[in-house]
Legacy VTK file of the C-alpha trace (Angstrom):
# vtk DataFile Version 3.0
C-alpha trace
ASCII
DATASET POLYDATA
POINTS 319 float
0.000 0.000 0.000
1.540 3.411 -1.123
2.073 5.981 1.526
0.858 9.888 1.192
3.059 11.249 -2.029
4.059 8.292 -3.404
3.785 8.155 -7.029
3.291 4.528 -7.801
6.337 4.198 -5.778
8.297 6.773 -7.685
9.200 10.719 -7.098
7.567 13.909 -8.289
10.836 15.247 -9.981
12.535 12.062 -11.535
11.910 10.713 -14.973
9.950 8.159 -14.570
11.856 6.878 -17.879
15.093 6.579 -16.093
16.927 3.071 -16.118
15.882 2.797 -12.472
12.346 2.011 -13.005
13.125 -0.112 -15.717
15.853 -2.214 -14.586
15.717 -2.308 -10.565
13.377 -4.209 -8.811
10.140 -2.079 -6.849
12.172 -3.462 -3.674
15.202 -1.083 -4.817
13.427 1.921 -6.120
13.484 3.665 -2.936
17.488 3.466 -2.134
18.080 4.765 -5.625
15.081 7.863 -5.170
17.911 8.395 -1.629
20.631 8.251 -4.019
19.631 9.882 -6.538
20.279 7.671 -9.305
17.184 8.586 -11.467
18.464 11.814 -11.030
21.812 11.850 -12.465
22.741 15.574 -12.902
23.777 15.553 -9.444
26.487 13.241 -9.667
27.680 14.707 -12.967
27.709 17.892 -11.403
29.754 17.023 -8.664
32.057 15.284 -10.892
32.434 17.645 -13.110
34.919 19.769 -10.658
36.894 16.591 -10.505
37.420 16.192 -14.236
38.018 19.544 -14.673
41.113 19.438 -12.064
42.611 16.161 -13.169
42.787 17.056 -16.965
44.311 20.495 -15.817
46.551 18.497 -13.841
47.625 16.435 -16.818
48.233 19.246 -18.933
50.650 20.260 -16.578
52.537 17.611 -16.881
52.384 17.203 -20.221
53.666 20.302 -21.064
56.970 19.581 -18.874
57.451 16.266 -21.158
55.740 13.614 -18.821
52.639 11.730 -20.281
50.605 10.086 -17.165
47.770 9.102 -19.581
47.361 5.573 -18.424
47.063 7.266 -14.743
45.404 9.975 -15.731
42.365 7.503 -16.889
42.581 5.006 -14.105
41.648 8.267 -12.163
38.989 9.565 -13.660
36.922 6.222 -13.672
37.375 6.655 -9.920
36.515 10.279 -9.600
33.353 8.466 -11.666
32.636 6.090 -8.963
33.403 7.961 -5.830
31.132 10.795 -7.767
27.904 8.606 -7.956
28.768 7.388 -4.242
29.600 10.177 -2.421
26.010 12.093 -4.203
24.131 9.540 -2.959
25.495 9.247 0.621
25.372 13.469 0.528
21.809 13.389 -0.975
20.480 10.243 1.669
22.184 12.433 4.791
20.312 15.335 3.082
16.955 13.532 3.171
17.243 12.941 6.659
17.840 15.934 8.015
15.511 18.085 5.750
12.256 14.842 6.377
10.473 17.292 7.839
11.388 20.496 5.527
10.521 17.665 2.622
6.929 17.070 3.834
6.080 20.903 3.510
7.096 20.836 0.052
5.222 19.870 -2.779
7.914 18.889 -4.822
9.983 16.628 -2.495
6.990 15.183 -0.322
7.061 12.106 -2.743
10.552 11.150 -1.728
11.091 8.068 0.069
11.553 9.358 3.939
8.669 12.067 3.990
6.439 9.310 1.895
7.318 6.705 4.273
8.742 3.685 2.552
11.937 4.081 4.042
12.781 4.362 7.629
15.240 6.433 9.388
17.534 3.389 10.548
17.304 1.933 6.824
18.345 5.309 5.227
21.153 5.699 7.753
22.833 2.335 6.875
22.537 2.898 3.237
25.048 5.767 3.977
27.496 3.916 5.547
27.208 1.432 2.584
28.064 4.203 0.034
30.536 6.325 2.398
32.346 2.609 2.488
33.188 2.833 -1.471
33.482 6.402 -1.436
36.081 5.471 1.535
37.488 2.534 -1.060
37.939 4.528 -3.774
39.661 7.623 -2.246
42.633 5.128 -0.483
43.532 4.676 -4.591
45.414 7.607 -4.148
48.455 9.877 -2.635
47.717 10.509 1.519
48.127 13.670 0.445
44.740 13.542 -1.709
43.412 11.220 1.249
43.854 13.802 3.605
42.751 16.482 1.510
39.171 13.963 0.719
39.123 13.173 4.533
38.554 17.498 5.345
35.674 17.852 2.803
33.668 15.947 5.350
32.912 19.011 7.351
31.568 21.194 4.596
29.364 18.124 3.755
28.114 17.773 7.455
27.458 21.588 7.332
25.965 21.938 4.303
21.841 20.434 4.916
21.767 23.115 7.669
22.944 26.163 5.586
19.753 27.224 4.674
18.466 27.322 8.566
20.784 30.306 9.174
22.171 31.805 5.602
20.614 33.031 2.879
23.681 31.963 0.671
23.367 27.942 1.613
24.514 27.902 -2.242
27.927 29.219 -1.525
28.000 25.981 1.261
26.484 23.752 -1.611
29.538 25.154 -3.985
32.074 24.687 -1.509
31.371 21.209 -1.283
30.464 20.106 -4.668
33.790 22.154 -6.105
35.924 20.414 -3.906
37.237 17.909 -6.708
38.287 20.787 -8.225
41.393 20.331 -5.394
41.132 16.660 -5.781
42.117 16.191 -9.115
44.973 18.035 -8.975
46.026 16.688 -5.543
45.672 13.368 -6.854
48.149 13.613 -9.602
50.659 15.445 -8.139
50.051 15.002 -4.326
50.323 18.925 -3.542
48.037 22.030 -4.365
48.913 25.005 -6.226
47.135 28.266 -7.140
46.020 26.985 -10.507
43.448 24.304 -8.600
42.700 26.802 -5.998
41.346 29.354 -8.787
39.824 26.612 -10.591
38.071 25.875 -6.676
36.599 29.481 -6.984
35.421 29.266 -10.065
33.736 26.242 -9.582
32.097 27.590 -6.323
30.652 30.396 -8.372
29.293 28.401 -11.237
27.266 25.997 -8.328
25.929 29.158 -6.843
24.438 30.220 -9.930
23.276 26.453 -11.335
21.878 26.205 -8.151
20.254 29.589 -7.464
18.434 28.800 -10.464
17.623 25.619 -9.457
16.265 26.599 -5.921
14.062 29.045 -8.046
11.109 26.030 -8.147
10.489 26.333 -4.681
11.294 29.593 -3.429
7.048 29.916 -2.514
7.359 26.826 -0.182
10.651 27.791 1.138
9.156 31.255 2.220
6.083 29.657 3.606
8.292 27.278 5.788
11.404 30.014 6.170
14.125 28.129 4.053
16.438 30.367 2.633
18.148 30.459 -0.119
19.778 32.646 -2.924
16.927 32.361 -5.143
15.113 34.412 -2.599
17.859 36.806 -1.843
18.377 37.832 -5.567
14.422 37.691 -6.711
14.179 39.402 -9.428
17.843 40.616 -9.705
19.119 37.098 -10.551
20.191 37.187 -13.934
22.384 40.408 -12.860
23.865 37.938 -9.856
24.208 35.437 -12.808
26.154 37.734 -15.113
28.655 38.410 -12.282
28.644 34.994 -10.732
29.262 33.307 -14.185
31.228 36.287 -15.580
33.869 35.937 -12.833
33.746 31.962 -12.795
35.322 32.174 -16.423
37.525 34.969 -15.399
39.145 32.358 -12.850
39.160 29.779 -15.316
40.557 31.910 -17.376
43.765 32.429 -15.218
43.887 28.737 -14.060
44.258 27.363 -17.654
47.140 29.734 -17.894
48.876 29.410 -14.523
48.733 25.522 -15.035
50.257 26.174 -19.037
47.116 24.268 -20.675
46.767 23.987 -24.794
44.647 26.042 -26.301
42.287 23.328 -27.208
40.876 24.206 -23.283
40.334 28.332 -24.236
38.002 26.932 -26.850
35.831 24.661 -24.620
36.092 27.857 -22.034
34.564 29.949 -24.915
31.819 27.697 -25.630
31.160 27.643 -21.887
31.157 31.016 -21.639
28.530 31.055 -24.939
26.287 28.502 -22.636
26.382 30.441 -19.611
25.208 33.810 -21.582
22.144 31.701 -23.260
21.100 30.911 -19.789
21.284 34.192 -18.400
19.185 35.312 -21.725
16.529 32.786 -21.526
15.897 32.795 -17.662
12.267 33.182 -16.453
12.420 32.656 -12.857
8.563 32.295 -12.440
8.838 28.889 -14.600
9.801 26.592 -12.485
9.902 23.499 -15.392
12.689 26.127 -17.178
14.767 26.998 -14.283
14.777 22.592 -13.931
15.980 22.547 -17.288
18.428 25.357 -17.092
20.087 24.075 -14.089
20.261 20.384 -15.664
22.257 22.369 -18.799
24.648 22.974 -16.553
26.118 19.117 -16.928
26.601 20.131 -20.764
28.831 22.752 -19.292
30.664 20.819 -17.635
31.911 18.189 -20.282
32.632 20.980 -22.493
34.923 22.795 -19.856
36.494 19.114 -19.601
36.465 17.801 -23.606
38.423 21.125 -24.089
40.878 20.376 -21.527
41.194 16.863 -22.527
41.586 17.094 -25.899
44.094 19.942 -25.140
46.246 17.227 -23.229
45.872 14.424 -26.009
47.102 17.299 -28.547
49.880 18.213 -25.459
50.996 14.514 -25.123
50.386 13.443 -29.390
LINES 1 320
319 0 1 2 3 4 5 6 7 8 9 10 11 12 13 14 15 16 17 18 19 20 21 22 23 24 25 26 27 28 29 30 31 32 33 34 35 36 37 38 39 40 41 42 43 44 45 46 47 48 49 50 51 52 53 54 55 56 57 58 59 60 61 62 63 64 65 66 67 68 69 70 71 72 73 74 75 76 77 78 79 80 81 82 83 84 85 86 87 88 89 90 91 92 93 94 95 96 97 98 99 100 101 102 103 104 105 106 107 108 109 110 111 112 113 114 115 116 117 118 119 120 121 122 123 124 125 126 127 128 129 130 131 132 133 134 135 136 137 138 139 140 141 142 143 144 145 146 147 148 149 150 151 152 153 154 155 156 157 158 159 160 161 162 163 164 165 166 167 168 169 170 171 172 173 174 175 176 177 178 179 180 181 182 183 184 185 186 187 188 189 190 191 192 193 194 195 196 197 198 199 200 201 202 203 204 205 206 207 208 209 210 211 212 213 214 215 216 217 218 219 220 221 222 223 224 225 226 227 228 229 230 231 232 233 234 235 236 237 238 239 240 241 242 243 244 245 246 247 248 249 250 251 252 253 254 255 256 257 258 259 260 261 262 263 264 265 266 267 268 269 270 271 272 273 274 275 276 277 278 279 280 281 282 283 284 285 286 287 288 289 290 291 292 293 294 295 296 297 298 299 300 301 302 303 304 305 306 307 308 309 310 311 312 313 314 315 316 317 318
């Protein structure tokens, strides 16, 4: 028997195309709704950052003579897995500590904890399942990188209560999901420079904007209930906040690409980006809240071009 919100066992906001419903049994449909694995723009968006920062990495290197493209791979298939893991341990410690923030909202009562087909205890050791091969994946690399891993912890922890006593839980939300920005870096060289660090605030300032736009669909519940967020801050100054939020975000790419000595194959995908970013800003309506979904889902588009045109700059670097 279906609780209150459930959508034949399925979420207001997820695709109800996605290979969850079609390949998972009913049994697992909840754990994945936790983890958001019919929603994958989270994970790609947190993986992004880490992509970005290992291909910058390797065009470091490559333009000093060393080719770690064999390494360079194995890491980014595990910046790939700890990605998907780490979302969906954030995303199920998320749950549970907004349940009761998710049952005022029309948009999230559906999920699995407010709609009652998964308990408390169940949802807390599905997060130790997925911390465990977030945890397995991160020992693949330097202690330095470990370490580094280890401290984003605390931004994580921090992050669900953000929007109790900030307006700007965004900035939290980019601190966290930019971290790999640092990672990939760290993991290839096993030491930070100011070329990650930039690429860190960029990457901070291109989540506060995806996600302002994002947090757009529900800024009438989150007044109602007093959840704050950027989205209400900016109203309907946003797509001035977007041109400088985006505008400096490139500017920072801008001068990591060249402090790190990247091809110019990575300008191009930066140009592109910067092309996306100004259609978004042009098309915005912040009063449609099935744009501002799509909008912020562009946003993983973004990303892979930022990263094809670093890539490809360190195949041409290394060819």
């Amino acid at each position: 028997m279906q609780k209150t919100g459930d959508i034949n066992g399925r979420v207001a906001d997820a695709p109800s195309g996605n290979w969850v419903y079609r390949i998972l049994p009913p049994v697992l449909w909840p754990y994945a709704q936790l983890a958001r694995w019919d929603r994958p723009i989270g994970w790609q968006l947190l993986m992004w950052p880490c992509f970005w920062s290992a291909a910058l990495a390797a065009n470091t290197a490559a333009a000093v003579g060393q080719s770690p493209g064999f390494l360079v791979v194995y890491h980014l298939i595990l910046y790939f897995i700890g990605a998907v893991a780490m979302r969906g341990a954030g995303c199920t410690y998320n749950d549970l500590v907004d349940h009761k923030i998710d049952m005022e909202v029309a948009r999230t009562r559906s999920r699995p904890l407010p709609s009652g087909r998964v308990t408390r205890f169940q949802a807390k050791v599905f997060i130790v399942l997925q911390a465990l091969v977030g945890l397995l994946v991160l020992l693949q690399f330097n202690w330095f990188a470990v370490i580094l891993g280890v401290l984003s912890l605390a931004i994580v922890a921090l992050y669900p209560f953000a929007k109790r006593f900030t307006d700007w839980p965004q900035f939290f939300l980019g601190l966290a999901f930019s971290w790999g920005a640092l990672m990939g870096w760290a993991g290839l060289f096993g030491s930070l420079s100011l070329a990650p660090v930039m690429l860190y605030a960029a990457a901070i300032l291109w989540t506060i904007g995806y996600d302002t736009i994002y947090a757009h669909q529900d800024k009438e519940d989150d007044e109602l209930i007093g959840v704050r967020s950027t989205a209400r801050l900016f109203g309907d100054k946003t797509r001035l906040w977007l041109i400088g939020l985006y505008g400096v975000a490139l500017v920072l790419m801008l001068l990591s690409f060249a402090l790190a000595g990247a091809g110019w194959l990575s300008y191009v995908g930066l140009l592109v980006a910067g092309g996306m970013f100004a259609y978004q800003i042009a098309v915005l309506d912040i009063n449609n809240g099935e744009q501002c979904l799509a909008l912020f889902k562009f946003n993983g588009k973004v990303g892979l071009i930022i990263f094809a045109g670093l890539f490809l700059s360190f195949l041409f670097l290394v060819a």
